[in-house]
TIBA-686577 format. One line per 5 residues: number of its first residue (from 0); their letters; for each residue z negated, y negated, x negated of N, C-alpha, C, O, CB. Coordinates in pm, whole numbers, plus 50000, padded with zeros to 5 digits. Atoms other than C-alpha are relative to their C-alpha. Glycine has a CB too. Example, Ala and Ser with C-alpha at 12.3 -4.5 7.8 and 13.67 -1.06 7.14 Angstrom:
2
0) as) 50000/50119/49911/49220/50450/48770/50000/49880/49910/49934/49882/49806/49875/49997/50099 | 50006/50119/50082/49286/50106/48633/49927/49891/50077/49910/49780/50026/50142/49954/49959
REM end
This chain:
261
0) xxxxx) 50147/49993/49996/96641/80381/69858/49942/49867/49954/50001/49802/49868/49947/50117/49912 | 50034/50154/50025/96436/80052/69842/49898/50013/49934/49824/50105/49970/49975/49904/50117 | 50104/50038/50080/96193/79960/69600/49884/50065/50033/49839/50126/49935/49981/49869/50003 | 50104/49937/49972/95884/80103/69797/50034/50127/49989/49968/50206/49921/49948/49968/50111 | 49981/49869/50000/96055/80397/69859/50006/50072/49841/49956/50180/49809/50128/50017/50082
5) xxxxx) 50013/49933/50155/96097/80475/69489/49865/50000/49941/49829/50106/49889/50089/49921/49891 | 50128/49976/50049/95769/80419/69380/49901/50097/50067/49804/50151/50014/49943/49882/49994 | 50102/49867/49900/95614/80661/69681/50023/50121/49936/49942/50213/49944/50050/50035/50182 | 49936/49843/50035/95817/80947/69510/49892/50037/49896/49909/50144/49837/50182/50008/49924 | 50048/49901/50089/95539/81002/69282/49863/50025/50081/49763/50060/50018/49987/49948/49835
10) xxxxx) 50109/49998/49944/95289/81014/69542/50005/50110/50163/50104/50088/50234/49968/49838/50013 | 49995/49906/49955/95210/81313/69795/49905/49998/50069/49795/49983/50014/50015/50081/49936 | 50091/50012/49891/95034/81317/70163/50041/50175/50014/50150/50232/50014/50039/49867/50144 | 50048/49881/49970/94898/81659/70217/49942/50030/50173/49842/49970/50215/49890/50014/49891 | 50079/50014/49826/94821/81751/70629/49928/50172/49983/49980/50260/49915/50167/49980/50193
15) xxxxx) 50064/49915/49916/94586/82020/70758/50097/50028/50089/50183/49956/50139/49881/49952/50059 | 49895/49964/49837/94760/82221/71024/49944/49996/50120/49974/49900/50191/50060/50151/50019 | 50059/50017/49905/94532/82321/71302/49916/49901/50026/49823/49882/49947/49961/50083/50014 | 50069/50127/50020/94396/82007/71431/49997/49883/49957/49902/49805/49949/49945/50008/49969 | 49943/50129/50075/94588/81749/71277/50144/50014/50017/50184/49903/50050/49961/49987/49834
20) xxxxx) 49915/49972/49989/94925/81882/71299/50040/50043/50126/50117/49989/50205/50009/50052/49924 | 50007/49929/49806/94886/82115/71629/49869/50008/50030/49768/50024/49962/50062/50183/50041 | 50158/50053/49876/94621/82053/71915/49986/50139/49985/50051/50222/50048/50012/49920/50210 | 50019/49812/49963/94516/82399/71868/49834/50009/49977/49798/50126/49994/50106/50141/49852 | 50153/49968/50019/94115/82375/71801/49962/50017/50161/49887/50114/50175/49902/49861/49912
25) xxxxx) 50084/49930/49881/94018/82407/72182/50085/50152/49984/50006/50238/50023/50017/49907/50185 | 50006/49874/50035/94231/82752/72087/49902/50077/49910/49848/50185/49936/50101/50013/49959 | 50085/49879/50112/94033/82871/71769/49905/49992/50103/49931/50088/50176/49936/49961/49809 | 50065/49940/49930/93763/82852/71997/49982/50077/50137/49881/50128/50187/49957/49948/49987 | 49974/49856/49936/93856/83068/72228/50032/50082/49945/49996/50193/49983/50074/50016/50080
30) xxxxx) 49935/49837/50060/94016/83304/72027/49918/50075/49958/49940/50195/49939/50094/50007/49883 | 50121/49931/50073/93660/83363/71882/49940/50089/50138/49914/50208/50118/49870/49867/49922 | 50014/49927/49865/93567/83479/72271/49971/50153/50020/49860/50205/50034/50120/49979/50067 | 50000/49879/49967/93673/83818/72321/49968/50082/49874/49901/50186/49878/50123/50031/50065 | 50054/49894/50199/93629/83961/71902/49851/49984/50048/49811/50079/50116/50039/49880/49765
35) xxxxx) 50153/50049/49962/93249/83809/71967/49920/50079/50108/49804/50112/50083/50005/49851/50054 | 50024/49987/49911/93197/83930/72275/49968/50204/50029/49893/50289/50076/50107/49909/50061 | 50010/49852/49959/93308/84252/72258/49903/50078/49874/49869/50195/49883/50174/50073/50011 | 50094/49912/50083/93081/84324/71930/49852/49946/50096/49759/49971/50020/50003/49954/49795 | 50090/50033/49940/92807/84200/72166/49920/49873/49929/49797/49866/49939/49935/50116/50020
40) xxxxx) 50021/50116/50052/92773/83869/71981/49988/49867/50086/50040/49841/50195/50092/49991/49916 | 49981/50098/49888/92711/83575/72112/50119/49874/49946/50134/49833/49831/49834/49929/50038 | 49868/50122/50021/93021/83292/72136/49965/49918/49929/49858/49873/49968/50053/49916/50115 | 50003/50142/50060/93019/83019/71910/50028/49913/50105/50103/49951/50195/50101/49975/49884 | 49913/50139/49932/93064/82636/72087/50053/49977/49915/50063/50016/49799/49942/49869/50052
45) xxxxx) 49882/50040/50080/93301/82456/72026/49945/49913/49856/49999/49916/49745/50104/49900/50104 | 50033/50079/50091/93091/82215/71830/49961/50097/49874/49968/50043/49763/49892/49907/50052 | 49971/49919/50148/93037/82549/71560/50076/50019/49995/50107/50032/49877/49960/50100/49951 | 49815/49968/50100/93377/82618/71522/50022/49862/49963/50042/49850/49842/50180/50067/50116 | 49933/50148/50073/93469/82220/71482/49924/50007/49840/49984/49991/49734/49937/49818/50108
50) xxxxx) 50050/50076/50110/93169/82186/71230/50023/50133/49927/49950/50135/49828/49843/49922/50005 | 49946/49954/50164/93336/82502/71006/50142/50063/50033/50205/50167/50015/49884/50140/49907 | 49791/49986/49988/93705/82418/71126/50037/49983/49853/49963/49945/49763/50109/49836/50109 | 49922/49992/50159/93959/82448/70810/49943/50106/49965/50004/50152/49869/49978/49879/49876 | 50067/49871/50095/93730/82761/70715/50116/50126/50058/50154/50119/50175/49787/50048/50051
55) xxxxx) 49967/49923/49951/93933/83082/70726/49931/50083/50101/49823/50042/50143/50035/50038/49926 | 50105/49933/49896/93820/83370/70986/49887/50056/49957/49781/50078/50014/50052/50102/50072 | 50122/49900/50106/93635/83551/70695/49899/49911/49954/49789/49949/49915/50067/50077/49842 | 50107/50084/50089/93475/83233/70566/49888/50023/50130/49773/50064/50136/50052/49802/49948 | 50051/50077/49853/93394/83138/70925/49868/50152/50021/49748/50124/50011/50182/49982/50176
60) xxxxx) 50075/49928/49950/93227/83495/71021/49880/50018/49892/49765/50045/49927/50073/50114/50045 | 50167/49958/50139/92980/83537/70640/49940/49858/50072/49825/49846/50114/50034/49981/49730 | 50139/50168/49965/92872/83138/70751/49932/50007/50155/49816/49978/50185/50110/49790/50008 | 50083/50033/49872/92823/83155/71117/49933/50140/50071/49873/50133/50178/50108/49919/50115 | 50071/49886/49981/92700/83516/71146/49956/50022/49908/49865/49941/49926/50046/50097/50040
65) xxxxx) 50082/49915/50164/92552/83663/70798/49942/49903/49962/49824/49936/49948/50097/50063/49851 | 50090/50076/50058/92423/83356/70670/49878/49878/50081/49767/49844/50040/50093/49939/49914 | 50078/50090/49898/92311/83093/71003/49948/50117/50064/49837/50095/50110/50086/49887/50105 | 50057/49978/49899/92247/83365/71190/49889/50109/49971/49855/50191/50056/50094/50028/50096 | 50114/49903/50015/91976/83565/71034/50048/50124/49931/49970/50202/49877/49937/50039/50137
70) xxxxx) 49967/49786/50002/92228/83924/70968/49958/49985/49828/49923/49881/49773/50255/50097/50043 | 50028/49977/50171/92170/84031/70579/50148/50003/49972/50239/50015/50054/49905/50163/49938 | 49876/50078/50027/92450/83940/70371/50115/50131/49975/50237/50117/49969/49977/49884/49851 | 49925/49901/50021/92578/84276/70315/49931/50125/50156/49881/50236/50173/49974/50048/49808 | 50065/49878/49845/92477/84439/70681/50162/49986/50049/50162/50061/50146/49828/49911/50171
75) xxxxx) 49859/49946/49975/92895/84435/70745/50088/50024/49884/50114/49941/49798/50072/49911/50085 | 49908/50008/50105/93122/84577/70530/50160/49901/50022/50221/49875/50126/50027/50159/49973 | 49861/50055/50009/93451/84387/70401/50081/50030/50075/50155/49948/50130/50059/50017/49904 | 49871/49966/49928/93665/84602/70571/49984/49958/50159/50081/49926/50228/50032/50168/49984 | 50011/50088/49816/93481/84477/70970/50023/49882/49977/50080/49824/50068/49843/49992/50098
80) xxxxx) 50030/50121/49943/93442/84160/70885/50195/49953/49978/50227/49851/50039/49845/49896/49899 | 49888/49991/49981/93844/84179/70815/50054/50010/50104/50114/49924/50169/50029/50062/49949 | 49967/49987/49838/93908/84334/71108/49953/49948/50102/50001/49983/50210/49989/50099/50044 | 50029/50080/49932/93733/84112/71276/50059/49865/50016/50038/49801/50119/49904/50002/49980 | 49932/50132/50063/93908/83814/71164/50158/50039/50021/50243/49950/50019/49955/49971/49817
85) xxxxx) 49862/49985/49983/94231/83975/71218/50023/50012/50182/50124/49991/50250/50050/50148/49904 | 49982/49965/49867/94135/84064/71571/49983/49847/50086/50011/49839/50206/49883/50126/50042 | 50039/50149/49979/94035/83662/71609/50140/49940/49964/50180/49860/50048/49864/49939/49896 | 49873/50044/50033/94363/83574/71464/50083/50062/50125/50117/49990/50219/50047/50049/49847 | 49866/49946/49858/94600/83779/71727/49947/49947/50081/50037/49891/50144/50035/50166/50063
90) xxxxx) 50008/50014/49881/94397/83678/71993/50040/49820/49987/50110/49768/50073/49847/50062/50062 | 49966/50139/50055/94433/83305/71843/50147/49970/50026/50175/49896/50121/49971/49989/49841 | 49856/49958/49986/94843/83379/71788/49997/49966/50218/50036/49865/50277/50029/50226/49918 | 49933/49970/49865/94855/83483/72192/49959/49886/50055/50051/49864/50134/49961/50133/50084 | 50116/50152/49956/94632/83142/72301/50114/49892/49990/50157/49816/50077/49838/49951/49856
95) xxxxx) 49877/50138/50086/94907/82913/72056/50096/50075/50118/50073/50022/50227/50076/50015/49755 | 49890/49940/49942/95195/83135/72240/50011/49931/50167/50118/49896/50216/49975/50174/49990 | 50014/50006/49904/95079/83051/72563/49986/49808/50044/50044/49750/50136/49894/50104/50016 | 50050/50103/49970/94929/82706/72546/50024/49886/49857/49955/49789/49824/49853/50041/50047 | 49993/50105/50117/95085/82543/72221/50031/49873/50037/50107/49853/50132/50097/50031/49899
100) xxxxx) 49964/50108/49991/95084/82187/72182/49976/49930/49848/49879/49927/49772/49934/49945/50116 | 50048/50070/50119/95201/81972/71902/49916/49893/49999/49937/49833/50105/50093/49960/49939 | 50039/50158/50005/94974/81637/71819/50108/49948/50001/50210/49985/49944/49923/49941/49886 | 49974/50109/49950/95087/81357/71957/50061/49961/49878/50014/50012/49776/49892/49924/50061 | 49944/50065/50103/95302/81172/71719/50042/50071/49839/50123/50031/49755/49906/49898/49990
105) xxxxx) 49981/49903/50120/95301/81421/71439/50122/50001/49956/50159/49928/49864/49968/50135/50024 | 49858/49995/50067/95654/81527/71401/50080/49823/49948/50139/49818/49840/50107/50086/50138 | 49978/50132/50043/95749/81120/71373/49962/49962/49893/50042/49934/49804/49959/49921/50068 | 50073/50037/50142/95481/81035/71106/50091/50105/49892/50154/50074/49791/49801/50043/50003 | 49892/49977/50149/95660/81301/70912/50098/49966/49974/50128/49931/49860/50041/50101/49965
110) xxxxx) 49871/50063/50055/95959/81204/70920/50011/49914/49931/50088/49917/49835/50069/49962/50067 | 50033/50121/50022/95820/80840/70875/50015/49981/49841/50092/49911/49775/49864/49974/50058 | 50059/49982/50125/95651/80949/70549/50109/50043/49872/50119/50001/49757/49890/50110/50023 | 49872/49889/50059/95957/81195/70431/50090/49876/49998/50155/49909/49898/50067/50158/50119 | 49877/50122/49997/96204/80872/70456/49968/49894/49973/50055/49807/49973/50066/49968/50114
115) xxxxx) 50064/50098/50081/95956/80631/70310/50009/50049/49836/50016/49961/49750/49841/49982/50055 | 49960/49963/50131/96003/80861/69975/49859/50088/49939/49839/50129/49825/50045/49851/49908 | 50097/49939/50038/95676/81022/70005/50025/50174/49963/50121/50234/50011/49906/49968/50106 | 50004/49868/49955/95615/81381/69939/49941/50059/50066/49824/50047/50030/49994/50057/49946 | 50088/49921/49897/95478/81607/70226/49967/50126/49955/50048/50190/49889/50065/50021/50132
120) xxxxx) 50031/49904/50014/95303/81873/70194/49887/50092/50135/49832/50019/50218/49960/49972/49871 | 50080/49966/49838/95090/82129/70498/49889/50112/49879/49926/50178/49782/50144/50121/50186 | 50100/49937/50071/94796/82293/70340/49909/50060/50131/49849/49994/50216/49920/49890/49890 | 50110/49979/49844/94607/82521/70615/49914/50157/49894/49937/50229/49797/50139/50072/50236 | 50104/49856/50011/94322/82801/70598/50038/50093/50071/49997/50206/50045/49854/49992/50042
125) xxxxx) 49946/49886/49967/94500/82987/70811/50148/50105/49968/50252/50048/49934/49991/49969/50100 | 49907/49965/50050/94738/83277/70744/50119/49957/49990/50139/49850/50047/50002/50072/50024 | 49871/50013/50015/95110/83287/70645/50070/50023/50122/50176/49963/50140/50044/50077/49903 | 49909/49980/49899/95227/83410/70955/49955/49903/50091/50036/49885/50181/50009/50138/50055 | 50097/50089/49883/95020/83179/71168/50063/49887/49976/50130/49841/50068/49821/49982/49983
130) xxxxx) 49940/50088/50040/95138/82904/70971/50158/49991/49984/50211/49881/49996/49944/49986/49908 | 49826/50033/49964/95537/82965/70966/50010/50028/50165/50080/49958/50238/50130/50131/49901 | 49966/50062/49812/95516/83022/71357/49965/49896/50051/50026/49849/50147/49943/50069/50113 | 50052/50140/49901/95312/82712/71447/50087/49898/49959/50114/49805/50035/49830/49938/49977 | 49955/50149/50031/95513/82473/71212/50166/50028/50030/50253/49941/50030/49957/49938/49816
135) xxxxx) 49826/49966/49961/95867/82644/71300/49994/49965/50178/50088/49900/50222/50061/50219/49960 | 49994/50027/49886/95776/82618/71673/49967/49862/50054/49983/49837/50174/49939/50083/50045 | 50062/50105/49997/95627/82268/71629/50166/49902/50005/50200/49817/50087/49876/49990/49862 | 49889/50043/50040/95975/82175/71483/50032/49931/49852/50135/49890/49798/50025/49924/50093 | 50072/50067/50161/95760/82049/71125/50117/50087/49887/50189/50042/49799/49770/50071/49960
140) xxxxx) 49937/49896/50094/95924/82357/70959/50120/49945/49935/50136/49905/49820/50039/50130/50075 | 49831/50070/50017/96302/82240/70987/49988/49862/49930/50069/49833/49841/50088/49965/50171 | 49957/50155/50057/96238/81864/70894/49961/50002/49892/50014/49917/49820/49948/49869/50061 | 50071/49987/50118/96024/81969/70599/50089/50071/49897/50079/50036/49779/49869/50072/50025 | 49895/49929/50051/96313/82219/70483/50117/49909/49938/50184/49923/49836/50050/50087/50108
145) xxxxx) 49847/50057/49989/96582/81963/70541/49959/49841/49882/50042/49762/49837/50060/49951/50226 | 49991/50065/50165/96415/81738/70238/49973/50052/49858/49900/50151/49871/49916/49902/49991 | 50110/50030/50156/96291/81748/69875/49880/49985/50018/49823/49911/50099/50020/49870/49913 | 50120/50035/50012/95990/81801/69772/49879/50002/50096/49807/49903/50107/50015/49905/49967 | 50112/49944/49865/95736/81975/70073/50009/50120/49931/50074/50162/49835/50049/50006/50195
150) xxxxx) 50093/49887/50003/95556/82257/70087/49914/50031/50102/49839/49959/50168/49926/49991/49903 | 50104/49968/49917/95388/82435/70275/49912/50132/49931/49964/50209/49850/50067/50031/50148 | 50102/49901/50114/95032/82682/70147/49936/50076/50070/49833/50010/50086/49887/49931/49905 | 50112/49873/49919/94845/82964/70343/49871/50007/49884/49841/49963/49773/50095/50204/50017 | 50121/49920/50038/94551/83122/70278/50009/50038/49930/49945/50008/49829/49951/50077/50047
155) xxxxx) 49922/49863/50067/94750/83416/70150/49996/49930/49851/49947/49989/49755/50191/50046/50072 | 49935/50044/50148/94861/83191/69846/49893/50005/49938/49921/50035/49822/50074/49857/49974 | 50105/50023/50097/94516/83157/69702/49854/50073/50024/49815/50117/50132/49981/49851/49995 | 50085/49910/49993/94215/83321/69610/49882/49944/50120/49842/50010/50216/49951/50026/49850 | 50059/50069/49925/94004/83075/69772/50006/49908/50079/50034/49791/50055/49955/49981/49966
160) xxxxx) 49941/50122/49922/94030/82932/70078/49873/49891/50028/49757/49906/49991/50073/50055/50156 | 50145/50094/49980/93813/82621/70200/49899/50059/50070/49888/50148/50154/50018/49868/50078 | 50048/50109/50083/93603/82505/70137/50009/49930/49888/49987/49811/49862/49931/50013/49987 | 49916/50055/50122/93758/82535/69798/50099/49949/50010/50171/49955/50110/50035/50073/49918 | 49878/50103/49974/94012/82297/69693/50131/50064/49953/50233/50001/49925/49981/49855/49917
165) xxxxx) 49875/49913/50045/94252/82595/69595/50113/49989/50087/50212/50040/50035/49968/50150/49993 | 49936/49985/49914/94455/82544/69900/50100/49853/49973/50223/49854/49974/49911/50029/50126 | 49938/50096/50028/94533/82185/69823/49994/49947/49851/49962/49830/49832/49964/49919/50087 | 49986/50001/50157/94560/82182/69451/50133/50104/50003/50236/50043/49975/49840/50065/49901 | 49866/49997/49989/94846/82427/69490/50076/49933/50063/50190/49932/50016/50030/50081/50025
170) xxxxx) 49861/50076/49940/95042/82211/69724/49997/49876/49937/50102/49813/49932/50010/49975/50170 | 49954/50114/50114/94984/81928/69500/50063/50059/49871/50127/49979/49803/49868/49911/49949 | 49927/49966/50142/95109/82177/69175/50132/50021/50086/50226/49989/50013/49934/50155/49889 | 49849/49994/50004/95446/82251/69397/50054/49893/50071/50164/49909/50123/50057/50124/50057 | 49920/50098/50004/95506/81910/69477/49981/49906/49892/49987/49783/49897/49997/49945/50111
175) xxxxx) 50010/50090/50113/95451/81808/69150/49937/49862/49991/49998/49762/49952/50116/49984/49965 | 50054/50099/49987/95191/81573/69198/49843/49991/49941/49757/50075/49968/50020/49980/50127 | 50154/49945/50072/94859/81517/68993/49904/49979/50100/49963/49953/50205/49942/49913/49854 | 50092/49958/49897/94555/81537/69208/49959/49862/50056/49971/49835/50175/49875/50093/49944 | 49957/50136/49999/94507/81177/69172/50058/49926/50103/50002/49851/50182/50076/49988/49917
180) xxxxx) 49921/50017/49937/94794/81125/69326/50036/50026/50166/50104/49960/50245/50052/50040/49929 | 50046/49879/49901/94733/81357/69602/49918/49886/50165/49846/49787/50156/49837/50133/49878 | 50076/50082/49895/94616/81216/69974/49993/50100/50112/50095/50136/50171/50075/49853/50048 | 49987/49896/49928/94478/81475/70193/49944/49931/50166/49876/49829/50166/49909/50133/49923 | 49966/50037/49865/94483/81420/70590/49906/50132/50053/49945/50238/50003/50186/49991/50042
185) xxxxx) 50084/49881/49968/94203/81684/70754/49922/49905/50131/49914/49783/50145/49887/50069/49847 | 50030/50027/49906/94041/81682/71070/49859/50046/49990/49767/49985/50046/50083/50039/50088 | 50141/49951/50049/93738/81919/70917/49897/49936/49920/49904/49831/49855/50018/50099/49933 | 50119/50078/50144/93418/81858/70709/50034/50088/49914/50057/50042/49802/49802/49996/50010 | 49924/49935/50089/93544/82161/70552/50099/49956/49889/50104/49982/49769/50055/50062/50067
190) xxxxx) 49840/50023/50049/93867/82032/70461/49965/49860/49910/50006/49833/49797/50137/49968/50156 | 50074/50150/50121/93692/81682/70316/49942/50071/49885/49957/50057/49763/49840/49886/50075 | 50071/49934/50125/93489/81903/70153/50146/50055/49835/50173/50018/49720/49904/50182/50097 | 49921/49970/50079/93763/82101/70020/50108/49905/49907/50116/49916/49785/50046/50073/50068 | 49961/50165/50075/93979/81760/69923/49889/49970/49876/49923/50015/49767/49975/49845/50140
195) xxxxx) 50087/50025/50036/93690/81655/69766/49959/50062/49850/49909/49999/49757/49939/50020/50098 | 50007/49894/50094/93674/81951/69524/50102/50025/49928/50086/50074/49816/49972/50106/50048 | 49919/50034/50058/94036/81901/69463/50046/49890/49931/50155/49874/49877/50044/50024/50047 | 50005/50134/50049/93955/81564/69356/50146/49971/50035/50232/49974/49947/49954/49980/49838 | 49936/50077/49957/94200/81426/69579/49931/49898/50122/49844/49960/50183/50104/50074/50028
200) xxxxx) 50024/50041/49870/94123/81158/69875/50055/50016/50071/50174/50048/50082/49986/49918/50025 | 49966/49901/49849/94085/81240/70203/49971/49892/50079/49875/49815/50075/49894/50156/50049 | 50009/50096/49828/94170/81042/70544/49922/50121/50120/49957/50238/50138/50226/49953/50083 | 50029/49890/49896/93974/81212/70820/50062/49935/50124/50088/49816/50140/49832/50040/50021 | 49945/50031/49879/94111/81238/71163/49957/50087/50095/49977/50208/50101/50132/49997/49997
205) xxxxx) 50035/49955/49956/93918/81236/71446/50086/50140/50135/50017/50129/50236/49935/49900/50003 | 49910/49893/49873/94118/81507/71714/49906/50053/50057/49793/50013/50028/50105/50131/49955 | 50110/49973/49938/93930/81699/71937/49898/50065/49964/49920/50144/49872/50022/50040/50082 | 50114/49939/50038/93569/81818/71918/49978/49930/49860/49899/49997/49793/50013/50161/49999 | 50094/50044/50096/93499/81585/71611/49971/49872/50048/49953/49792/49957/50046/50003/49856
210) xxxxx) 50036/50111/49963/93424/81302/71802/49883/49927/49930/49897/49810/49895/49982/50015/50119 | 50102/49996/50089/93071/81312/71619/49976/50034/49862/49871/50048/49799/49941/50054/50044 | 49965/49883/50127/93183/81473/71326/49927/49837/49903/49943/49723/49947/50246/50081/49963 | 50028/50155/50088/92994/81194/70987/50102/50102/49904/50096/50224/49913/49791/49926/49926 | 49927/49940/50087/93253/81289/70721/49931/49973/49888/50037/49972/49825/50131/49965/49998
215) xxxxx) 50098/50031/50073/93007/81209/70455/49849/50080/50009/49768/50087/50102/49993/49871/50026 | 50117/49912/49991/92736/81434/70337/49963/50101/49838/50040/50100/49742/50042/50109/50143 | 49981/49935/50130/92613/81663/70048/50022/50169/50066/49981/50203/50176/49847/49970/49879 | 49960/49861/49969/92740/82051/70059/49885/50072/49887/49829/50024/49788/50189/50035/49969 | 50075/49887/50108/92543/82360/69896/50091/50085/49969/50115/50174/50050/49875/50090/50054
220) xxxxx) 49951/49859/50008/92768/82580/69716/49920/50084/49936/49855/50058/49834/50118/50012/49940 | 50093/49926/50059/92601/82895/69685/50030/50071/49893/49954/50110/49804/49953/50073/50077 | 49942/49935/50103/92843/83053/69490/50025/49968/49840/50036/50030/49734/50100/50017/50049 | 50005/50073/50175/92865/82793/69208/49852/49935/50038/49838/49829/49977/50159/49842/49943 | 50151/50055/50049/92474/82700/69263/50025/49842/49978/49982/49799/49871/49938/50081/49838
225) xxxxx) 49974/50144/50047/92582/82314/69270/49970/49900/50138/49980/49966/50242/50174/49985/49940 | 49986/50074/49852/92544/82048/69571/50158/49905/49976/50161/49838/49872/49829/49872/50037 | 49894/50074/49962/92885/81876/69642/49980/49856/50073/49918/49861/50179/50071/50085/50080 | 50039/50111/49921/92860/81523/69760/50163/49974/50023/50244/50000/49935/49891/49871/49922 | 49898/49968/49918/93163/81473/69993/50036/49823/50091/49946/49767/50154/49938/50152/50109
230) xxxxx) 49966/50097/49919/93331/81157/70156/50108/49970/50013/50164/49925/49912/49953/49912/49984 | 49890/50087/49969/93646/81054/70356/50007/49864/50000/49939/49784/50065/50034/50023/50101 | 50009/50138/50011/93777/80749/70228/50050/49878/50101/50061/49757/50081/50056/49985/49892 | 49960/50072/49871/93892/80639/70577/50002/50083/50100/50019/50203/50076/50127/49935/49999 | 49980/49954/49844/93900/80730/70941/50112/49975/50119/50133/49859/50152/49896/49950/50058
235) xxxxx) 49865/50041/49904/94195/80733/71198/49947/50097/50119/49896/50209/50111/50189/50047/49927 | 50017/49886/49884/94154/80860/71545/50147/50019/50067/50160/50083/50172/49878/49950/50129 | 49828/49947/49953/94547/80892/71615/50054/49984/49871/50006/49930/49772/50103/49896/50129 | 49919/49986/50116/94842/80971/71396/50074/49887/49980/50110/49843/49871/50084/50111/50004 | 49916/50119/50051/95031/80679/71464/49910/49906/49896/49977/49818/49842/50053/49906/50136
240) xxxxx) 50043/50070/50064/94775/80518/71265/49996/50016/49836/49935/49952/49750/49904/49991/50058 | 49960/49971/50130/94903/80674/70964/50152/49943/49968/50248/50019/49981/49990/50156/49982 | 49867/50071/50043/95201/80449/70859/50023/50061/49840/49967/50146/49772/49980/49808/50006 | 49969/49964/50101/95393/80436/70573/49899/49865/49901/49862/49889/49787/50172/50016/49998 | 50039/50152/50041/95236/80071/70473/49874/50043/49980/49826/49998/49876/50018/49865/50109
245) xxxxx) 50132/49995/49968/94887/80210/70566/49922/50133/49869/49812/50138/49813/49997/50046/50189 | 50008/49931/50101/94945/80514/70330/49990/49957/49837/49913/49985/49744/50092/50063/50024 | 50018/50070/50137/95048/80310/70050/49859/49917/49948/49816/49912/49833/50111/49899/49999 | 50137/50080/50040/94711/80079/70090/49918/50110/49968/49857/50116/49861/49927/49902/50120 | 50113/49917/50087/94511/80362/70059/49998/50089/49890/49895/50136/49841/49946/50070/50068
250) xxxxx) 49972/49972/50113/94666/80504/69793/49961/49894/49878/49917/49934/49770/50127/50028/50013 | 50071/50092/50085/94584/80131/69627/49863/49982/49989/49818/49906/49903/50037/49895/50023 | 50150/49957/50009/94210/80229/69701/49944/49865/50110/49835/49809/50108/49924/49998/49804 | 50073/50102/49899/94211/79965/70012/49969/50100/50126/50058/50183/50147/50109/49852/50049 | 50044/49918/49918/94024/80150/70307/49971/49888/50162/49905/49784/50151/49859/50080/49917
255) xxxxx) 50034/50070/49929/94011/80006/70653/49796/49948/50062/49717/49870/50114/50095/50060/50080 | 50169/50051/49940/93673/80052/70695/49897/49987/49897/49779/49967/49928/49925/50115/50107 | 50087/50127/50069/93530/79924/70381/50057/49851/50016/49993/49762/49961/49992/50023/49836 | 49977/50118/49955/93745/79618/70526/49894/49973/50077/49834/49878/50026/50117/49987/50062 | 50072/50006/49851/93518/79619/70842/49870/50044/50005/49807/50045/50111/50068/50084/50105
260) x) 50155/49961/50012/93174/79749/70704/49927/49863/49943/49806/49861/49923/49973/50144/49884
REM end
């Protein structure tokens, strides 16, 4: 192991799954389609699912029905808006089954990262099962197995998923890495957000439907009554543009595009 490589070992790149890992966001929005449809709802675009991608299905349905869209906050009980979210998930599942595709370069960068001495880690909002079929069929699963020091975190694992930073604060406690340390990779404003809250930095990456996306902004949480002020400390619109060299600079707090502003 060479000199860089030893010093990466105390440092830990965190990925998003859907949308950074697998091309699967023109799926979530479809999968929202037929659940929607058939309660006589109207479809989300794609541009509302991008702008509360990383949110689970449950976050996703209290924000873009109960709270944007006028319903009262308790006009569905827990147990529909569950089953609603579960019925958005299978149809999601059969979509990936049919039409999966990994990102472009993905499986490489990990490796890249994993043999530079980094630690990897996959942090998603979506379930456990969702998440060991996409990254076992991707081929992420196996290479992530076959080192030290990865992880992978569902939903399931924590009380709160993003927007909170519960999702990636455990996969930084089981790769033993302080938060600090921590470099999260998201394709969402969600997922910045959520970074953000885990007081780790966040690379955003544009993939599809955030073409417009400003990763920079203030959040309202309603639940802690606080505003969040939120910013990715860099931008990449492909993966190859995540090196191992490129990781380490921004881990030293150099950003390409306060180079270039």
């Amino acid at each position: 192991m060479n000199q860089f490589s030893e010093q990466n070992r105390k440092y830990a790149v965190i990925f998003d799954m859907d949308g950074v890992l697998i091309n699967s966001m023109p799926e979530q929005h479809e999968s929202w389609e037929y659940p929607a449809e058939k309660r006589r709802l109207r479809v989300p675009t794609p541009q509302e699912v991008v702008g509360l991608g990383g949110s689970s299905p449950e976050v996703f349905i209290k924000k873009h029905w109960l709270e944007d869209r006028g319903f009262q906050p308790n006009a569905w009980s827990e147990d529909y808006i569950r089953s609603f979210g579960e019925e958005k998930e299978k149809n999601f599942k059969s979509l990936l089954v049919e039409k999966f595709a990994v990102m472009e370069g993905a499986v490489k960068m990990i490796e890249t990262l994993l043999n530079a001495g980094y630690r990897v880690g996959v942090g998603s909002a979506s379930p456990r099962t969702s998440v060991d079929w996409a990254l076992k069929e991707s081929g992420i699963m196996q290479i992530l197995k076959s080192y030290e020091h990865t992880t992978t975190v569902s939903s399931d694992e924590v009380e709160n998923s993003k927007p909170f930073g519960d999702i990636f604060k455990r996969a930084g406690e089981n790769l033993g890495c302080e938060c600090d340390n921590c470099l999260v990779i998201e394709d969402a404003v969600f997922g910045v957000i959520a970074a953000t809250r885990a007081r780790m930095r966040c690379i955003a990456f544009r993939s599809w439907g955030h073409e417009e996306c400003k990763y920079e902004g203030e959040y309202k949480c309603k639940t802690e009554n606080k505003i969040i002020k939120y910013k990715a400390f860099d931008i990449v619109k492909h993966l190859n543009e995540i090196t191992s060299e490129r990781v380490r600079k921004w881990f030293e707090g150099i950003s390409e595009t306060e180079r270039h502003s």
